[in-house]
C-alpha positions as CSV (number, residue, x, y, z in Angstrom):
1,X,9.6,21.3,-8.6
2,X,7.2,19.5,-6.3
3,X,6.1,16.1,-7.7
4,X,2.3,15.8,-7.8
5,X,0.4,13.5,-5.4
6,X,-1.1,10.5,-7.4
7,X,-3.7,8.0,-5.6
8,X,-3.0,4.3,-6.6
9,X,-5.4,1.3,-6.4
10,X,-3.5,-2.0,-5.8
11,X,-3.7,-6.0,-5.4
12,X,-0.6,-7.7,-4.2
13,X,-0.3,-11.5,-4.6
14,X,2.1,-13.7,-2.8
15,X,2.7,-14.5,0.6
16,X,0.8,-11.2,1.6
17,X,-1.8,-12.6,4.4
18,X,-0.5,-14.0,8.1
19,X,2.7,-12.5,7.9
20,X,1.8,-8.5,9.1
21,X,1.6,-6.8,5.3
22,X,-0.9,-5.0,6.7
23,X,0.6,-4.2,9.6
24,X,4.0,-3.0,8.3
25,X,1.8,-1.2,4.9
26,X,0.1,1.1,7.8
27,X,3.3,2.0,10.0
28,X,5.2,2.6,6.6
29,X,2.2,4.8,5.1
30,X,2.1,6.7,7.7
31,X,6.2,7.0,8.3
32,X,5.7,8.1,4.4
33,X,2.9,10.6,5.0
34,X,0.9,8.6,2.4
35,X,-2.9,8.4,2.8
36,X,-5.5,5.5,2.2
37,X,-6.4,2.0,3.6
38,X,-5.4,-1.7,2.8
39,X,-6.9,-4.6,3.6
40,X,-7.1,-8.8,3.0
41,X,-9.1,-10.4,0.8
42,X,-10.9,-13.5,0.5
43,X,-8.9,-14.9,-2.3
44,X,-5.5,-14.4,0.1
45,X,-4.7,-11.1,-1.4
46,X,-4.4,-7.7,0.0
47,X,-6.0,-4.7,-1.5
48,X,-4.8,-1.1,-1.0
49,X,-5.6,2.0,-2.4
50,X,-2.7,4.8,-1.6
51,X,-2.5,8.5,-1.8
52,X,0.7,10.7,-2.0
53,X,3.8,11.2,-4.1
54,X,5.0,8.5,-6.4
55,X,8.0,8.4,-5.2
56,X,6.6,7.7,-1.4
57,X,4.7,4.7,-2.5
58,X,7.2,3.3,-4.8
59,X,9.6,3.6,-1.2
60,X,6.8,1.7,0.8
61,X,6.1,-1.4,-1.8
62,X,10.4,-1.6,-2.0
63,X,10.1,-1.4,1.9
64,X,7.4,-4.2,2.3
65,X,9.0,-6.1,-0.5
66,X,12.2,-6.0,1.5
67,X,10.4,-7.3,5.0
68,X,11.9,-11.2,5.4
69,X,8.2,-13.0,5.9
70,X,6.6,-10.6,3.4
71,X,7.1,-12.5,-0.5
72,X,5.3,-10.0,-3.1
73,X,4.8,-12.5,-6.1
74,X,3.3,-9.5,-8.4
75,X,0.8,-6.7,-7.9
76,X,-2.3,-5.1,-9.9
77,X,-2.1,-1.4,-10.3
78,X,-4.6,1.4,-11.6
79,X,-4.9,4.9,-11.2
80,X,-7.8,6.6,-9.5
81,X,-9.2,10.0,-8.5
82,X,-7.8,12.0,-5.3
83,X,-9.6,11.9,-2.4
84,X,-9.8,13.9,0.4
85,X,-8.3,12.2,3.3
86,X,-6.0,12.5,6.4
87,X,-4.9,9.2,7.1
88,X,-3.7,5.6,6.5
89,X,-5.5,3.0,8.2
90,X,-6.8,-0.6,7.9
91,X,-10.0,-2.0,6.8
92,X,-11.8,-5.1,7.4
């Protein structure tokens, strides 16, 4: 049985900002076939909001939790609406 795709809105704190978390959360969307956009925010955290199976974007926050300069202190997490969309990509 196919698991359903689920789009997640999220804030990760930490050591998130200088250290290519942006970067690496694209590449590994996209690796993922995941859907959305992330991006920093003025308080040194980075926002995302991610579409695609749970599963998927559970993989890429384990991956980026795993990178050696990324340190993912704790993260904010809520459940929105699908969207129609084709692509990961960054925004300022």
């Amino acid at each position: 049985m196919p698991q359903p795709i689920v789009r997640k809105h999220i804030f990760f704190y930490g050591r998130v900002q200088g250290v290519g978390f942006r970067y690496h959360a694209k590449y590994r969307a996209r690796l993922l076939g995941l859907t959305g956009w992330v991006r920093n925010c003025y308080d040194g955290s980075v926002e995302m909001e991610v579409q695609g199976r749970e599963a998927d974007i559970r993989s890429m926050i384990g991956q980026l939790s795993q990178d050696s300069w990324i340190r993912i202190d704790r993260l904010e997490e809520k459940d929105k609406p699908l969207e129609e969309e084709r692509d990961f990509h960054t925004r300022i």
